[in-house]
N, C-alpha and C positions, 0 to 999 in steps of 0.2 A: 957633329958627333954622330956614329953610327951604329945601329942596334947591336949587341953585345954577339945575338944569338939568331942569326938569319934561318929559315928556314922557307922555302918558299913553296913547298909541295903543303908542308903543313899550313900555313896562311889562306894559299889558296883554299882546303880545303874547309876552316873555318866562315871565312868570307864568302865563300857559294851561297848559302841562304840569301845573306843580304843583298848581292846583288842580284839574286832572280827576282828578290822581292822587291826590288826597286824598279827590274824590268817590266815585271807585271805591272807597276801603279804606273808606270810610266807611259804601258801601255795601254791602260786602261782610261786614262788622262786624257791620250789621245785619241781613241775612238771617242769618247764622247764629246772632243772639241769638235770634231768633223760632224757628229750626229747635230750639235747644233747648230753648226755653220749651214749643214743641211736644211735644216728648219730654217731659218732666216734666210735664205735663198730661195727654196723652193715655195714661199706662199704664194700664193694669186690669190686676187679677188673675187669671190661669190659672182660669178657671170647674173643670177638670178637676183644679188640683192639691188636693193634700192639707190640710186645717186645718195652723197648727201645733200641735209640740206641745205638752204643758201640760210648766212650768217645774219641773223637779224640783227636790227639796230642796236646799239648796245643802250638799256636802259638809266633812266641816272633820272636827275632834276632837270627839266626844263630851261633851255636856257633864256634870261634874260633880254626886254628890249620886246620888239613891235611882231610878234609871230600872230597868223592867219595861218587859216586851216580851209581847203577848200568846203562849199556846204554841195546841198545835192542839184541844186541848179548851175554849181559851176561857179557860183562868184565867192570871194573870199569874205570873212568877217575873222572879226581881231580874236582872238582868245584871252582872255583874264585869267593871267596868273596872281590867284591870293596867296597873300604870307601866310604863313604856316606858324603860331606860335609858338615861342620858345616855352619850353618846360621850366617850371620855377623850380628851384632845388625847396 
């Protein structure tokens, strides 16, 4: 089916707003995908900061079984791990 009543000078001229205003957000859209690509491309690292640092052990419980610990002459002695009592409800 085709519109009763064509007018295409008049259409155009209704339709002008909308699409400058789409061109704007469209353009707008785009400068600030480049501003951010900019930003996540151009960082470097603080030449002045600090290494990080190295990953320490990761804590937790002790694991089970025959562990030594060195002492300060250098020879080992066993460690005692106690149980730890359960909490009574």
């Amino acid at each position: 089916m085709t519109a009763p009543d064509t007018n295409v000078k008049k259409q155009a001229k209704k339709h002008k707003a909308p699409l400058i205003g789409m061109a704007v957000a469209g353009g707008v859209a785009l400068v600030l995908l480049l501003w951010l690509g900019s930003q996540y491309v151009t960082v470097t690292p603080d030449e002045n900061a600090d290494p990080p640092a190295a990953a320490e052990e990761p804590a937790g419980l002790p694991a089970e079984g025959d562990v030594s610990a060195p002492t300060e002459d250098g020879t080992s002695t066993p460690q005692v791990i106690e149980e730890q009592p359960t909490p009574s409800d």
